[in-house]
Backbone as XML, in Angstrom:
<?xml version="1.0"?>
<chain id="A" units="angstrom">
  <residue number="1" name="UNK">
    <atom name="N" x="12.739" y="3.179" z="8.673"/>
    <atom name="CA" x="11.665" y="3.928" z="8.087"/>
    <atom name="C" x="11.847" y="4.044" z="6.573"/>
  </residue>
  <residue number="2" name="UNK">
    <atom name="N" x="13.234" y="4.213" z="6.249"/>
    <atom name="CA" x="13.325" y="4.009" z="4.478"/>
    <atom name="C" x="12.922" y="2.903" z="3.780"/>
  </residue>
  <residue number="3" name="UNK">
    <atom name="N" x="12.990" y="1.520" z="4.285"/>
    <atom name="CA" x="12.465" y="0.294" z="3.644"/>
    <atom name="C" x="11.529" y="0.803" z="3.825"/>
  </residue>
  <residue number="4" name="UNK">
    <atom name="N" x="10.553" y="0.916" z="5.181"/>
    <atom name="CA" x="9.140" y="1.090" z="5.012"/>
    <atom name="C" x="8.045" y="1.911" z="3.635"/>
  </residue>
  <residue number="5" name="UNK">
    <atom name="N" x="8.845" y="3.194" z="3.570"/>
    <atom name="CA" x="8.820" y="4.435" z="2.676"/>
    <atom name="C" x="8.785" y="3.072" z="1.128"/>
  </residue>
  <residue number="6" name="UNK">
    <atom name="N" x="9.859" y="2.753" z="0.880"/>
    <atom name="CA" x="10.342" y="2.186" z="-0.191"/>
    <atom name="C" x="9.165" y="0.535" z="-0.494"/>
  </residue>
  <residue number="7" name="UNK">
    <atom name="N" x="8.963" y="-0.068" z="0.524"/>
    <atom name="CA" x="8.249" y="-1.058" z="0.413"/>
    <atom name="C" x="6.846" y="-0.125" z="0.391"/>
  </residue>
  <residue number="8" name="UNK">
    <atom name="N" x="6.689" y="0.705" z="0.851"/>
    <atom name="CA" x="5.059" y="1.342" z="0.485"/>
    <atom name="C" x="5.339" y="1.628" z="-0.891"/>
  </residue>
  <residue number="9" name="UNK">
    <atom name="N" x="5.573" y="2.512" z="-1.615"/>
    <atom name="CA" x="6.128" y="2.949" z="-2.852"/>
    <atom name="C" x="6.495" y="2.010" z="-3.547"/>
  </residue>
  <residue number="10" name="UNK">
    <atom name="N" x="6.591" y="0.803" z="-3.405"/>
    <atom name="CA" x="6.613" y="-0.733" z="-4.302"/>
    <atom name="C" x="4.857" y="-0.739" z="-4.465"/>
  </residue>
  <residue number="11" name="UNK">
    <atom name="N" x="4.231" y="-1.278" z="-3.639"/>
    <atom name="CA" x="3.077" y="-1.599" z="-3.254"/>
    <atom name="C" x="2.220" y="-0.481" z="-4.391"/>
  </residue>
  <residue number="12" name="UNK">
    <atom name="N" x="2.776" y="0.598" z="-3.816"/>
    <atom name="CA" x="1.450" y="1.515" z="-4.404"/>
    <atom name="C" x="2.021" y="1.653" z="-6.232"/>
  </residue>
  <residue number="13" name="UNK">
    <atom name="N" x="3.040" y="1.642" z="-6.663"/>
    <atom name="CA" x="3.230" y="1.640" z="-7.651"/>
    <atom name="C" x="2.150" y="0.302" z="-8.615"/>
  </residue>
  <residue number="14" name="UNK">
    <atom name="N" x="2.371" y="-0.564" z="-8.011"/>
    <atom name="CA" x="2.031" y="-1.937" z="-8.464"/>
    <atom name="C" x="0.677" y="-1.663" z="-8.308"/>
  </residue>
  <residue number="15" name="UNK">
    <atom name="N" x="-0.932" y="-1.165" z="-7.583"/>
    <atom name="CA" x="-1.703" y="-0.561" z="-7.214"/>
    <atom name="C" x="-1.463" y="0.599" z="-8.464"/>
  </residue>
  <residue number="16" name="UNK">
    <atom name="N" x="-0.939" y="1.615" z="-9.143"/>
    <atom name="CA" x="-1.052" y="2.261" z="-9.718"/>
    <atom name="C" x="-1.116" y="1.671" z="-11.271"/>
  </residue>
  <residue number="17" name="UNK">
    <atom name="N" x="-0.238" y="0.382" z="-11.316"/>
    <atom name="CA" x="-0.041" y="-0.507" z="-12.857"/>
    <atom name="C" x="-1.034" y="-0.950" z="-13.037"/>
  </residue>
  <residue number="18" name="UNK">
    <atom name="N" x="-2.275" y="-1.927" z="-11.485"/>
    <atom name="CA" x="-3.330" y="-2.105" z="-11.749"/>
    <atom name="C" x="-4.406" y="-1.674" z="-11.949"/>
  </residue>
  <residue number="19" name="UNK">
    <atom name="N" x="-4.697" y="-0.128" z="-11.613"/>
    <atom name="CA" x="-5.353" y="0.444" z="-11.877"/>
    <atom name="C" x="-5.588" y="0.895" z="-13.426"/>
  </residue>
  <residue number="20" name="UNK">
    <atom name="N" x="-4.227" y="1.273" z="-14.261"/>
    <atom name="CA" x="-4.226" y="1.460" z="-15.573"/>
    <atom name="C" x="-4.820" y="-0.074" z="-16.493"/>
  </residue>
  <residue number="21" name="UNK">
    <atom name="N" x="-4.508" y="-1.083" z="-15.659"/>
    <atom name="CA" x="-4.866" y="-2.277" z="-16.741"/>
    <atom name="C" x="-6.413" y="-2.174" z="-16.812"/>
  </residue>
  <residue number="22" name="UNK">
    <atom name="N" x="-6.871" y="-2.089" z="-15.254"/>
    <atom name="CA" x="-8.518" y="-1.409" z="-15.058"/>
    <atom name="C" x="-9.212" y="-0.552" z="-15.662"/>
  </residue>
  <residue number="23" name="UNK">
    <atom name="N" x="-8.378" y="0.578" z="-16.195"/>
    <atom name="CA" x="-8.895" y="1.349" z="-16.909"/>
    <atom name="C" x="-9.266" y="0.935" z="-18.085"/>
  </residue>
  <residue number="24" name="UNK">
    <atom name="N" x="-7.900" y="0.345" z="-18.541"/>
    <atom name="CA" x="-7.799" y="-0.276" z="-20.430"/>
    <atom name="C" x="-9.157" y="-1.105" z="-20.604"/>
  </residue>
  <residue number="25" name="UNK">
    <atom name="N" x="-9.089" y="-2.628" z="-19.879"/>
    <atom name="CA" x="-10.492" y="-2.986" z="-19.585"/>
    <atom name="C" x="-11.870" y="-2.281" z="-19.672"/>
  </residue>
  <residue number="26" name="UNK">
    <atom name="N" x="-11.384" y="-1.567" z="-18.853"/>
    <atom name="CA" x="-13.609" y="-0.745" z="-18.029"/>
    <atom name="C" x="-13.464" y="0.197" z="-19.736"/>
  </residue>
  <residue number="27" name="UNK">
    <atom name="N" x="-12.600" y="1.077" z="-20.225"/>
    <atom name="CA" x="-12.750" y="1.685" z="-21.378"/>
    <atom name="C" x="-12.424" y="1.568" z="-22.559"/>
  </residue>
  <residue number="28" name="UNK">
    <atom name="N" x="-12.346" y="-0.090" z="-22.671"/>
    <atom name="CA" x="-11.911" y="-0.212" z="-23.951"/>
    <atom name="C" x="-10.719" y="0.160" z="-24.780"/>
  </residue>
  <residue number="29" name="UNK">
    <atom name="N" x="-10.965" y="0.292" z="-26.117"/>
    <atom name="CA" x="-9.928" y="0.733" z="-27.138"/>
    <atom name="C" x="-9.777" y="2.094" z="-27.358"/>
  </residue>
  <residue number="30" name="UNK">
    <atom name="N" x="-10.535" y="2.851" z="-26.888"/>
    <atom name="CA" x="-10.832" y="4.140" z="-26.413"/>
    <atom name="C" x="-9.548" y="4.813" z="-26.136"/>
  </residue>
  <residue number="31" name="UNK">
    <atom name="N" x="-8.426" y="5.675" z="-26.673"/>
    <atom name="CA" x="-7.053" y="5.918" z="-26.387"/>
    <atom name="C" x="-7.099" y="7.130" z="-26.115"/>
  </residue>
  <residue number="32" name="UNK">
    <atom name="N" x="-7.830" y="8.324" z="-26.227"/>
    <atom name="CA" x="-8.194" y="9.276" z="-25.681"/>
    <atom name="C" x="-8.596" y="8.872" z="-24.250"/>
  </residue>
  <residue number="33" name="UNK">
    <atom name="N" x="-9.883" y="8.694" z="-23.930"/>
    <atom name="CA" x="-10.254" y="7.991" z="-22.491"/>
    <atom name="C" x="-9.388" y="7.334" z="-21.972"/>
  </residue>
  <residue number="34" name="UNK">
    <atom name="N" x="-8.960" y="6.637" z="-22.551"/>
    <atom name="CA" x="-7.599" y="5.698" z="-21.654"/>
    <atom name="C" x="-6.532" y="7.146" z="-21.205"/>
  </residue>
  <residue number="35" name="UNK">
    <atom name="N" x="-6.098" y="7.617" z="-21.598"/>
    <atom name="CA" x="-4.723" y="8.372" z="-21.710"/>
    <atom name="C" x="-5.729" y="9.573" z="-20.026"/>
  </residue>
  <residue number="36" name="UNK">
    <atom name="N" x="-6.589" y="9.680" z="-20.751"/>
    <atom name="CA" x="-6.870" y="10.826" z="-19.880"/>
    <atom name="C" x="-7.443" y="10.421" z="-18.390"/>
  </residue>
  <residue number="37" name="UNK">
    <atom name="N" x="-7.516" y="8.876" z="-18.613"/>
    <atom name="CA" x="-7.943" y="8.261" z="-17.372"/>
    <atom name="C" x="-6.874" y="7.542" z="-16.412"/>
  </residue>
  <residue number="38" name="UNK">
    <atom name="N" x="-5.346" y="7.109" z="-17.449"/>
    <atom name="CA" x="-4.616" y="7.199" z="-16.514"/>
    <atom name="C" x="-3.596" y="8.456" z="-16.111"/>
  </residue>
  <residue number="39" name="UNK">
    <atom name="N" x="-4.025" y="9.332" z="-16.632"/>
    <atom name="CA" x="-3.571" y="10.879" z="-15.712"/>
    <atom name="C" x="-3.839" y="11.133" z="-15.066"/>
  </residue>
  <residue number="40" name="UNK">
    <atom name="N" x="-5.375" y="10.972" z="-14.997"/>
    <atom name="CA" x="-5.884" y="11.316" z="-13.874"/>
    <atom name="C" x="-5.572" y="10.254" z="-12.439"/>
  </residue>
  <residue number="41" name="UNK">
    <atom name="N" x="-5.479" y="8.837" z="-12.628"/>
    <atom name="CA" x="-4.996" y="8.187" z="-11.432"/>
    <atom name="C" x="-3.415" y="8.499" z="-10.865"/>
  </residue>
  <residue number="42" name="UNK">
    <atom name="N" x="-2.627" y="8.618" z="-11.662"/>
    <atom name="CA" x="-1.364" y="9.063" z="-11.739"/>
    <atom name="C" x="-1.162" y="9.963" z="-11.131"/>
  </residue>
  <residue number="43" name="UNK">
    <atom name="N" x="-2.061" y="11.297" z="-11.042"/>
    <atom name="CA" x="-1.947" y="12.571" z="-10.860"/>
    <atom name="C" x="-2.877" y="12.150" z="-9.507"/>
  </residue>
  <residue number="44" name="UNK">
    <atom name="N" x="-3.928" y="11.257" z="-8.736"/>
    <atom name="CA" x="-3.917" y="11.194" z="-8.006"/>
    <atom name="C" x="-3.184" y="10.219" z="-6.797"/>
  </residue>
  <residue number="45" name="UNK">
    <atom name="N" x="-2.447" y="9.520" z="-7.685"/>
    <atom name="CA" x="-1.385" y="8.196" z="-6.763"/>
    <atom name="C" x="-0.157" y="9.368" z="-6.403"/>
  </residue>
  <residue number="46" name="UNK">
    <atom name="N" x="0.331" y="10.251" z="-7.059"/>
    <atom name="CA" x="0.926" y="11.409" z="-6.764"/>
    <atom name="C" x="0.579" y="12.140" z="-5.524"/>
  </residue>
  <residue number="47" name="UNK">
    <atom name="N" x="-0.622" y="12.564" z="-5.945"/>
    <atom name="CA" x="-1.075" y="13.512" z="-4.418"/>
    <atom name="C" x="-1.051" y="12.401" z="-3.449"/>
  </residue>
  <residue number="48" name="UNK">
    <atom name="N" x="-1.181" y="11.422" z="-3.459"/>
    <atom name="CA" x="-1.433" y="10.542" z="-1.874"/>
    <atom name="C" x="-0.451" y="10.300" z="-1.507"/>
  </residue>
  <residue number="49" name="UNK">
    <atom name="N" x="0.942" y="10.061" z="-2.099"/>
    <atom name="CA" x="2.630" y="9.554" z="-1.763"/>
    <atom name="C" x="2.668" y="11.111" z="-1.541"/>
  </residue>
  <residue number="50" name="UNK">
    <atom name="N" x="2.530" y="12.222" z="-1.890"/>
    <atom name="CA" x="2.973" y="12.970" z="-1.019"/>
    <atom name="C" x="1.856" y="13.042" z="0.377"/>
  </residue>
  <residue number="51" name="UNK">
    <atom name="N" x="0.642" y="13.214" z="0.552"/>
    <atom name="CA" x="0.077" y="13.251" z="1.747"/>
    <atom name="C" x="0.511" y="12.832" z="2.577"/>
  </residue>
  <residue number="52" name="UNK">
    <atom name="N" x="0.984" y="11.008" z="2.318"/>
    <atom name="CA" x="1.519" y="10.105" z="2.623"/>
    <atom name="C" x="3.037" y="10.532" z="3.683"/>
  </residue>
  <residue number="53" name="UNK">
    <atom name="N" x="3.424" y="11.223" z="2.726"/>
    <atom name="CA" x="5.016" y="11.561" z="3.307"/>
    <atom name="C" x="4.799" y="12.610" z="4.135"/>
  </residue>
  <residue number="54" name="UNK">
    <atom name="N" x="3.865" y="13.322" z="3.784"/>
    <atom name="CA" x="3.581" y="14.747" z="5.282"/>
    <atom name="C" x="2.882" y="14.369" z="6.905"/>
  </residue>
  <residue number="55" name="UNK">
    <atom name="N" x="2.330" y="12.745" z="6.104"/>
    <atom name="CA" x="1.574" y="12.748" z="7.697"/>
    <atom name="C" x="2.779" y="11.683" z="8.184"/>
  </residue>
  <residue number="56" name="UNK">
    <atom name="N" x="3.879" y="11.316" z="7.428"/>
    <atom name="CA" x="5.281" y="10.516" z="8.704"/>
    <atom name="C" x="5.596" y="12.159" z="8.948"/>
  </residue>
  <residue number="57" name="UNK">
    <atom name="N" x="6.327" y="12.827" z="8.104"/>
    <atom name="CA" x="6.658" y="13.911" z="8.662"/>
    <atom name="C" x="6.018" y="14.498" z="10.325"/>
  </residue>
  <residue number="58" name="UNK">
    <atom name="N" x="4.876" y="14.806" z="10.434"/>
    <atom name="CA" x="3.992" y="15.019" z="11.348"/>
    <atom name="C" x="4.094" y="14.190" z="12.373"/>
  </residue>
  <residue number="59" name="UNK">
    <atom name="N" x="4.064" y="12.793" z="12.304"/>
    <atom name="CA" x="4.027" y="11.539" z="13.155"/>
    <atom name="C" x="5.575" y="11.488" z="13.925"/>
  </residue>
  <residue number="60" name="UNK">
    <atom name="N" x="6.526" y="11.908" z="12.761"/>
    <atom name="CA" x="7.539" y="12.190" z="13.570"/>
    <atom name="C" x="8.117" y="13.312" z="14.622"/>
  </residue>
  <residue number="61" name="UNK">
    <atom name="N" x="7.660" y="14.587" z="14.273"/>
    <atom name="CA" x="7.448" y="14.868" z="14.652"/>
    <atom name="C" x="6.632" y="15.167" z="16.291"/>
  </residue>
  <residue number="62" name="UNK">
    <atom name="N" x="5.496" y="15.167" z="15.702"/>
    <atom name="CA" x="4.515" y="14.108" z="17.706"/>
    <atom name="C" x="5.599" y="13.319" z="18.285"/>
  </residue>
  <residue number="63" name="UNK">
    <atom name="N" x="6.083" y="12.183" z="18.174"/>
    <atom name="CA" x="7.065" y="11.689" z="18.409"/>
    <atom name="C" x="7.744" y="12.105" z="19.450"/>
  </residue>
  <residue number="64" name="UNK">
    <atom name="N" x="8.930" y="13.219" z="18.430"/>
    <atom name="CA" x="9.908" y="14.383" z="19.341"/>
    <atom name="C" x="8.815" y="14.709" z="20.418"/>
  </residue>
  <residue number="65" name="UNK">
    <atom name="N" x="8.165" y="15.795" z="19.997"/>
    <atom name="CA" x="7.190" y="16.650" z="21.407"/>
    <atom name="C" x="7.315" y="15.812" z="22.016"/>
  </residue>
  <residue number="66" name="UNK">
    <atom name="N" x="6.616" y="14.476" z="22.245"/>
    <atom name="CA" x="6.196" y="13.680" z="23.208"/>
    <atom name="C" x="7.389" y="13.353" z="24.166"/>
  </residue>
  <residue number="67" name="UNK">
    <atom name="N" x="8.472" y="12.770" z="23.323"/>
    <atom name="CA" x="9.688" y="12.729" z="24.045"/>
    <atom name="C" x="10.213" y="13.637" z="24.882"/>
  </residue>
  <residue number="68" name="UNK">
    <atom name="N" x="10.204" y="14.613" z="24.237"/>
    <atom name="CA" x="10.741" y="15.877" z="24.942"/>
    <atom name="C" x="9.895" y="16.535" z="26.070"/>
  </residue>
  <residue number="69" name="UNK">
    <atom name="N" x="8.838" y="16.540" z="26.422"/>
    <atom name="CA" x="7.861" y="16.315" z="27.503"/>
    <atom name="C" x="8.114" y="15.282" z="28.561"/>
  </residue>
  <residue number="70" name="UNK">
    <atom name="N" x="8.526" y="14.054" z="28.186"/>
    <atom name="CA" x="8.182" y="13.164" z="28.972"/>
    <atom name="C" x="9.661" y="13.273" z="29.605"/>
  </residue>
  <residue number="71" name="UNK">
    <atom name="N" x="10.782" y="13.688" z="28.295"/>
    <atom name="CA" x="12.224" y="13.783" z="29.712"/>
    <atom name="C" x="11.868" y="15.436" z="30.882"/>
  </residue>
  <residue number="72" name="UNK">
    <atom name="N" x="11.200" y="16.156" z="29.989"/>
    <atom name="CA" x="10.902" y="17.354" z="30.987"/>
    <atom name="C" x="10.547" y="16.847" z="32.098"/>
  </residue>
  <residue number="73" name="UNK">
    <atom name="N" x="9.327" y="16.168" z="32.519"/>
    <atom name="CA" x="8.433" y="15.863" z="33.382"/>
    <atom name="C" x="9.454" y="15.097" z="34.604"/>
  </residue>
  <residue number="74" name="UNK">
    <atom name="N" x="10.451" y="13.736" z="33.863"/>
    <atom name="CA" x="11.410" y="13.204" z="34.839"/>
    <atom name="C" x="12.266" y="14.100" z="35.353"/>
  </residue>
  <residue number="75" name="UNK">
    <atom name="N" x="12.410" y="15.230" z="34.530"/>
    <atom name="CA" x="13.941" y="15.923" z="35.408"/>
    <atom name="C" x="13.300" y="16.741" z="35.789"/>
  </residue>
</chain>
């Protein structure tokens, strides 16, 4: 699950570099707009790596329960 974690977090970083080149592009020479446009992706590639990490949390979680039910049920 740590490669996984770590190979997502490659991915989305690289997804976060392209987005800033996107910005530079779509707004020009504009360095105000630029600056404040990649904060704002930044500040949302942030919130999603954590969402990200609460719904394995959760998934692992379900997981356990499930397990732990299903040895209940055999014994």
């Amino acid at each position: 699950m740590t490669s996984q974690l770590i190979s997502r977090e490659s991915r989305q970083n690289h997804s976060l570099e392209s987005l800033v080149h996107t910005s530079k592009t779509t707004f020009g020479e504009d360095p105000h707009l630029t600056k404040v446009m990649q904060s704002y992706q930044a500040a949302q590639q942030v919130e999603y790596l954590h969402l990200q990490a609460e719904i394995e949390v959760l998934l692992q979680q379900l997981q356990t329960l499930k397990q732990k039910r299903s040895r209940k049920k055999v014994s």
